[in-house]
C-alpha positions, -999 to 999 in steps of 0.1 A, spaced: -62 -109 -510 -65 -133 -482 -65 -169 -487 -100 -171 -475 -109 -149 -503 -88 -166 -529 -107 -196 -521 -139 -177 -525 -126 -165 -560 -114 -195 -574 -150 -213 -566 -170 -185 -584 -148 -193 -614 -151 -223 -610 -191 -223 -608 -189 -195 -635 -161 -202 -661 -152 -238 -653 -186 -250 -651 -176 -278 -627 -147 -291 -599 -130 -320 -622 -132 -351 -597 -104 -350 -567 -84 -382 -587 -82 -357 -615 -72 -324 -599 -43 -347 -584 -34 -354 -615 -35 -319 -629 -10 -311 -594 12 -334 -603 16 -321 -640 21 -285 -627 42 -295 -597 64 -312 -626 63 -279 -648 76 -261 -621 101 -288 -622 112 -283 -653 114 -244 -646 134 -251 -611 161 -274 -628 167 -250 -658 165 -217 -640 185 -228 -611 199 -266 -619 222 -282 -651 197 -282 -674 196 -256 -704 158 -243 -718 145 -253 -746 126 -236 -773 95 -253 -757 101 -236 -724 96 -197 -734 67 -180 -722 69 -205 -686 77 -188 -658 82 -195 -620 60 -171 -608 29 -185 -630 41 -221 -626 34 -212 -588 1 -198 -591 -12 -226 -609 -3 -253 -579 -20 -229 -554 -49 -227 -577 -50 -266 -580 -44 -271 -542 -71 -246 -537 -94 -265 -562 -89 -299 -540 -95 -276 -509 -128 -260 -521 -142 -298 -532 -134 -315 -500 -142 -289 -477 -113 -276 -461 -101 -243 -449 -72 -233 -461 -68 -207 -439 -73 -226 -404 -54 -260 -420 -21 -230 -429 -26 -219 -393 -30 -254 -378 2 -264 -397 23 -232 -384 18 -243 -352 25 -277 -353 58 -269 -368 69 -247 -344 59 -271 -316 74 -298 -332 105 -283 -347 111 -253 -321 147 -265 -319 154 -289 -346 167 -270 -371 190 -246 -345 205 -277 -337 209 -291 -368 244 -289 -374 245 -301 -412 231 -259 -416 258 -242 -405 284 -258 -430 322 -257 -417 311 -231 -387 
């Protein structure tokens, strides 16, 4: 599936199932929430923190999904393309950080 195509998808459910876009101020909100589930995944899976009974059935992978499906929500109602704005952004990294991060000597460690 291309992300063109995702984008497609997630507005026919969103016309279909979802009967609406909830407003932009909202849909950040609901990014937020899921950016903090994934969170609460990140620090238990990989971090100090021990799961909870609360936690089972969470999962990284679906924690993930549902920010690109949020971030895709906020695309669709503003009108952007998420495909040319990922392209766009490649490229200005590149440019911008060709060398940076070769030079960056707190990435090698002791080497």
């Amino acid at each position: 599936m291309t992300i063109k195509e995702y984008q497609r998808d997630v507005d026919k459910w969103i016309q279909t199932v979802g009967v609406r876009y909830f407003s932009e101020l909202t849909n950040l909100a609901q990014l937020v929430e899921e950016v903090g589930e994934l969170a609460r995944i990140m620090s238990r899976t990989y971090g100090e923190q021990s799961f909870k009974a609360s936690d089972k059935g969470t999962t990284l992978e679906d924690e993930l999904a549902d920010i690109i499906w949020v971030v895709t929500c906020i695309a669709n109602q503003t009108g952007v393309d998420l495909t040319s704005a990922l392209q766009r952004n490649i490229e200005k990294k590149s440019k911008r950080d060709d060398r940076r991060h070769r030079e960056n000597k707190k990435l090698y460690g002791d080497r």
